[in-house]
VEXGU-629041 format. One record per residue (C-alpha): x, y, z; residue in one letter. Coordinates in steps of 0.5 Angstrom, whole numbers, plus 500, padded with zeros to 3 digits. Layout:
BEGIN
XYZA...
***
This chain:
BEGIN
333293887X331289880X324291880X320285875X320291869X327292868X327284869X323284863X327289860X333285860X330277858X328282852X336285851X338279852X333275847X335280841X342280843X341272842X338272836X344278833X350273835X347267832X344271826X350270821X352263823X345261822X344266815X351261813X347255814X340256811X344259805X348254805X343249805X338251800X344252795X346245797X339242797X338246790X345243787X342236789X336236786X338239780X343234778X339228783X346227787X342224794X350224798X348226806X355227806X355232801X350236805X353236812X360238810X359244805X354247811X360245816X365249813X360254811X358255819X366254821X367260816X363265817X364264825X371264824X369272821X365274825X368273832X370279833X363281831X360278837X365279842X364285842X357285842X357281848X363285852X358292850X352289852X355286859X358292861X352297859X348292862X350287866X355290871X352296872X345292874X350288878X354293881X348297883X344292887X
***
């Protein structure tokens, strides 16, 4: 049965597994947006657009690169974890 330790076990795995998929689409914003934010204070361009579509395209790409990457991280965490807990209950 699941006892409240292996409860807190798996909210732990599922947060760092969470935080592991999320972490290039957000390292590309942040980049993104700090490169773009810099751009625009040096030369005083203040263009909403021109902060909005470079960070979209940025996000769009680097999750278009690493899909592989967390579909296979999701699939390893889910059948290492997941379905056996389920399977064994």
């Amino acid at each position: 049965m699941f006892t409240e330790q292996f409860i807190f076990d798996l909210l732990r795995e599922t947060l760092r597994i969470a935080v592991v998929v999320s972490a290039p689409v957000l390292m590309s914003a942040l980049l993104a947006g700090v490169s773009i934010g810099l751009f625009q204070a040096l030369t005083s361009i203040q263009e909403m657009t021109l902060t909005f579509v470079p960070k979209l395209v940025a996000m769009l790409a680097v999750f278009w690169v690493s899909m592989s990457f967390m579909t296979r991280t999701l699939v390893d965490f889910f059948q290492a974890t997941v379905i056996p807990s389920i399977a064994g209950s």
